[in-house]
C-alpha positions as a Markdown table, in Angstrom:
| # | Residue | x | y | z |
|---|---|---|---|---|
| 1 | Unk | -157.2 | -184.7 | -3.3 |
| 2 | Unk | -156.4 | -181.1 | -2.4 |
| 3 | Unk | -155.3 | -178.2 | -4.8 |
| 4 | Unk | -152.5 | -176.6 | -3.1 |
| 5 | Unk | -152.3 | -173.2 | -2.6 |
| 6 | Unk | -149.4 | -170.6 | -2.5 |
| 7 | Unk | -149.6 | -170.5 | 1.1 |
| 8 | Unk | -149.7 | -174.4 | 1.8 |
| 9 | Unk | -146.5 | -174.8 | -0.7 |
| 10 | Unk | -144.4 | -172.1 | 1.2 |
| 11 | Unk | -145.7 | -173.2 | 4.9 |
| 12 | Unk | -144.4 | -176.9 | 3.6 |
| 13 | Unk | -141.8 | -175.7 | 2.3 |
| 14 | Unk | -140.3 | -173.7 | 4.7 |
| 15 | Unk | -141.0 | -176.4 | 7.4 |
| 16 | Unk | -138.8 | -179.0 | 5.3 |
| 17 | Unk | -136.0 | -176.4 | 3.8 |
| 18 | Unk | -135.9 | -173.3 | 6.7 |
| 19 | Unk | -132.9 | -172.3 | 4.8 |
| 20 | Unk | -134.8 | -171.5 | 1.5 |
| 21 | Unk | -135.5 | -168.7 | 1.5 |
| 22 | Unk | -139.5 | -167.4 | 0.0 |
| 23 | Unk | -140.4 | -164.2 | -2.0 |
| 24 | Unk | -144.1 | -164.4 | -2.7 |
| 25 | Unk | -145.0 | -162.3 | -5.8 |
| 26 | Unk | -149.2 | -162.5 | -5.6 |
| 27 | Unk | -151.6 | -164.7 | -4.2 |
| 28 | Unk | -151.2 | -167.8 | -7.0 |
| 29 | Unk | -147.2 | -167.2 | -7.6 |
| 30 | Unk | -144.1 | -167.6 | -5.4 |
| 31 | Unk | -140.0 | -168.1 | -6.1 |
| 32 | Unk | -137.8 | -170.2 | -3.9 |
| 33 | Unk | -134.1 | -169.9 | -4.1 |
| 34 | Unk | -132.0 | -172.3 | -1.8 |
| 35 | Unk | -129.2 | -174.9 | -2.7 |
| 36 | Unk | -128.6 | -178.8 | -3.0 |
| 37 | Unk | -125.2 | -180.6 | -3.4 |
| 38 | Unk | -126.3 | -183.6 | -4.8 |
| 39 | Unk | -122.8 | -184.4 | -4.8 |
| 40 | Unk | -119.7 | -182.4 | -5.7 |
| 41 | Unk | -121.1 | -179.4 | -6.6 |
| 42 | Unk | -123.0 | -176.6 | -4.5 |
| 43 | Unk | -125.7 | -175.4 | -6.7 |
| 44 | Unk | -127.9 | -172.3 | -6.0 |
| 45 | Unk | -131.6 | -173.5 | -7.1 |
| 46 | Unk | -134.3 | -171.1 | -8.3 |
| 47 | Unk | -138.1 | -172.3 | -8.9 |
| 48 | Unk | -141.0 | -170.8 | -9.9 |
| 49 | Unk | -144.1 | -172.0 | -9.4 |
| 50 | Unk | -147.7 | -170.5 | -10.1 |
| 51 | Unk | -150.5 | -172.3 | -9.2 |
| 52 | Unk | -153.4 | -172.6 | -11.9 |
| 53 | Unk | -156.3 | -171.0 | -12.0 |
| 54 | Unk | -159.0 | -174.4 | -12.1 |
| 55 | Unk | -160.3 | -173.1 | -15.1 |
| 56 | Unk | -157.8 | -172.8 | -17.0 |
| 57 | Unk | -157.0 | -174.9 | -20.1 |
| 58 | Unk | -153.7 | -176.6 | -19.6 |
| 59 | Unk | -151.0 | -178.6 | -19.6 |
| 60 | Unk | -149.1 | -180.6 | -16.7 |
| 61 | Unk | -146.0 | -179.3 | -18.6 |
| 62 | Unk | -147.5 | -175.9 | -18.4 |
| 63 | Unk | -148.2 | -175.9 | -14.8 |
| 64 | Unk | -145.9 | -177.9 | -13.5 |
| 65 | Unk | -142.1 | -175.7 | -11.3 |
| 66 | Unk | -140.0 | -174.4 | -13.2 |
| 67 | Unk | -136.1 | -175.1 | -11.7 |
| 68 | Unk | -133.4 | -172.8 | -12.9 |
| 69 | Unk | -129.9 | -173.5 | -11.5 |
| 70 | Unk | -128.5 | -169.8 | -10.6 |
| 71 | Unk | -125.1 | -171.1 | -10.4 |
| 72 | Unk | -123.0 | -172.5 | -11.1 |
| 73 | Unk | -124.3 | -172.1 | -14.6 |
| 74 | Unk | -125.2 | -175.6 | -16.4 |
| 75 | Unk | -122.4 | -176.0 | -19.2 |
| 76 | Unk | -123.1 | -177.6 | -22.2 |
| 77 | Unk | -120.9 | -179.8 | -23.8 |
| 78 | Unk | -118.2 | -179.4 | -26.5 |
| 79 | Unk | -120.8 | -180.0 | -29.0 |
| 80 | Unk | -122.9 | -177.5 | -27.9 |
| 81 | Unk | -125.4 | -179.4 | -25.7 |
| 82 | Unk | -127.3 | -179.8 | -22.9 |
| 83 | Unk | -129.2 | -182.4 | -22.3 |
| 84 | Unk | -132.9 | -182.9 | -20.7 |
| 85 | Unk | -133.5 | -179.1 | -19.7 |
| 86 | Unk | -136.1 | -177.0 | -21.7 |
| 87 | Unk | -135.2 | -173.4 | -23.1 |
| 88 | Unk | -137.5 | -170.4 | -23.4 |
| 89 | Unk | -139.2 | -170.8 | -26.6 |
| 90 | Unk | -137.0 | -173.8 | -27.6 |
| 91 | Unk | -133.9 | -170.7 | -28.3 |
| 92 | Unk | -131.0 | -171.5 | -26.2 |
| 93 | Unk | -129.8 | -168.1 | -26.7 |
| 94 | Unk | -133.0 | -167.1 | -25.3 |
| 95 | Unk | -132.7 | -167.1 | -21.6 |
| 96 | Unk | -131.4 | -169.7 | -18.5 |
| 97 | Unk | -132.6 | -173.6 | -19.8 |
| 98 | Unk | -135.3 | -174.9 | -16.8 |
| 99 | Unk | -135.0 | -178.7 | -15.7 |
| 100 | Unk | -136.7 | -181.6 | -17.5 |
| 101 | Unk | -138.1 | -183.3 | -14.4 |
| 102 | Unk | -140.7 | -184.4 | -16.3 |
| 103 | Unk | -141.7 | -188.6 | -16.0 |
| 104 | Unk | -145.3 | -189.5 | -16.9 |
| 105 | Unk | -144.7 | -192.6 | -14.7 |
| 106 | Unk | -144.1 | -190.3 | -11.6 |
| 107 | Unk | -146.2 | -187.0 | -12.8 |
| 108 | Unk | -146.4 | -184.1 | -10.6 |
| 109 | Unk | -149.6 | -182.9 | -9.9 |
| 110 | Unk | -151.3 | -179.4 | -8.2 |
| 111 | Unk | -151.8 | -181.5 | -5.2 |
| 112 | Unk | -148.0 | -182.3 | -4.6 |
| 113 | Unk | -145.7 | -180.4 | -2.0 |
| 114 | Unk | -143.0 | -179.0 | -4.0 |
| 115 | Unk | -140.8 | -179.9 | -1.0 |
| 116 | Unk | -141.6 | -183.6 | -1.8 |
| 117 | Unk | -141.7 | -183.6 | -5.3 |
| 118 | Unk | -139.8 | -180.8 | -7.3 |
| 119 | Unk | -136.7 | -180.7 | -4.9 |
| 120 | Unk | -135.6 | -184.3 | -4.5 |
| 121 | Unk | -136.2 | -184.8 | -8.0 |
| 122 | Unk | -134.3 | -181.5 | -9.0 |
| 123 | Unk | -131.1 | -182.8 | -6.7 |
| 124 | Unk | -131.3 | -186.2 | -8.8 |
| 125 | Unk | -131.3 | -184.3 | -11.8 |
| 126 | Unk | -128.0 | -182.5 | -10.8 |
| 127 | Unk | -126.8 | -186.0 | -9.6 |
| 128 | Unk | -127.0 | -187.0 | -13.5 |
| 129 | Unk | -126.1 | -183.8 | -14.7 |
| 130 | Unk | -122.7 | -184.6 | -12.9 |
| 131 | Unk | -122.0 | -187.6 | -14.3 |
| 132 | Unk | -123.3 | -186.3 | -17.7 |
| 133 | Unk | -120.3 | -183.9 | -17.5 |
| 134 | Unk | -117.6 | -186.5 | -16.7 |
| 135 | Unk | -119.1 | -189.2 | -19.1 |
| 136 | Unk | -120.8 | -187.2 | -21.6 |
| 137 | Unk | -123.3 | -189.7 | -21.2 |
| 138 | Unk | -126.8 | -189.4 | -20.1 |
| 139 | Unk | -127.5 | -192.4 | -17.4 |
| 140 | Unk | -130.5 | -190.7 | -15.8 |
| 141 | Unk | -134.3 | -191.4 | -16.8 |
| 142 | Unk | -134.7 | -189.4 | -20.2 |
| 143 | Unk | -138.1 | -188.7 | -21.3 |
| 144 | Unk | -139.8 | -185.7 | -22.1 |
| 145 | Unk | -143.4 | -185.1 | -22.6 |
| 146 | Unk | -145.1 | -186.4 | -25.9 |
| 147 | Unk | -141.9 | -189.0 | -25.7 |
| 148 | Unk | -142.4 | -192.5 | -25.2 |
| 149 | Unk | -139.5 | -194.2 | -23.8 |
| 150 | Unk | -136.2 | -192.7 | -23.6 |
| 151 | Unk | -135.5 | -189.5 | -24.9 |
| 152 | Unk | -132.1 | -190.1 | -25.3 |
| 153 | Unk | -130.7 | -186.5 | -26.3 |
| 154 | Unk | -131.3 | -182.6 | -25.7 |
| 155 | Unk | -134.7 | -181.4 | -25.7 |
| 156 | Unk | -133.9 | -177.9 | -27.1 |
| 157 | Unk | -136.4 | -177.8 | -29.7 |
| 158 | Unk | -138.8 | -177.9 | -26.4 |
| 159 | Unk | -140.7 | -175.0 | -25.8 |
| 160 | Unk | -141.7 | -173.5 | -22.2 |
| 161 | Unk | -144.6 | -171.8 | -22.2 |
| 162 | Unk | -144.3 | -168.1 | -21.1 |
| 163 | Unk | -146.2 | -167.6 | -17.3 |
């Protein structure tokens, strides 16, 4: 299997999505900003992605794209919630919430085009996110790292590591 660089994510990526649009900040970090209607909604996207040093000590969690929805912002619900998204240091008031994509039965990996992975599942995740607002019922997959089964509620108390 091959490690991915910067350069092999944004060549893929702007081979499959031409219409993202690419700002590469170093030689391991790049941000993508494009948009996905999964179904109603237009939604401008924003991920980040650094790619690992290999010696580093991490985490998939830690390494793994982070997705940010520009707009329109994610609401929470009348109680106050937001389910599966991850907040900076588990403090809602701390910053925009990143997706949960994460599934340890379909775990992302260095060697995965974000273009294949990260976006697809990212529009699926605004697919449930819509019918989470109608419904105010999660129907989508649900788990979050350390979880085993369904997670079944907000994962605010998650932390993102800072990158």
């Amino acid at each position: 299997m091959k490690i991915l660089s910067i350069d092999d994510q944004i060549a893929h990526m702007g081979t499959v999505l031409p219409n993202w649009k690419v700002t590469k900040e170093d030689d391991r970090t790049a941000v993508w900003i494009g948009h996905l209607r999964p179904n109603k909604t237009n939604y401008r996207v924003r991920i980040f992605y650094r790619v690992p040093r290999l010696l580093d000590n991490t985490t998939v969690k830690r390494v793994q794209p982070r997705v940010y929805i520009d707009s329109p912002k994610l609401e929470p619900n009348a109680d106050g919630q937001l389910p599966h998204v991850y907040w900076p240091k588990g403090d809602p008031t701390a910053g925009d919430p990143c997706l949960c994509l994460f599934d340890p039965d379909h775990e992302w990996s260095i060697c995965d085009y974000l273009a294949d992975t990260t976006v697809p599942w990212s529009s699926t995740w605004l697919y449930w996110y819509e019918a989470w607002r109608v419904s105010n019922s999660w129907f989508g997959p649900a788990r979050h790292e350390g979880e085993e089964g369904d997670a079944g509620g907000s994962s605010a108390e998650a932390e993102i590591a800072k990158v």
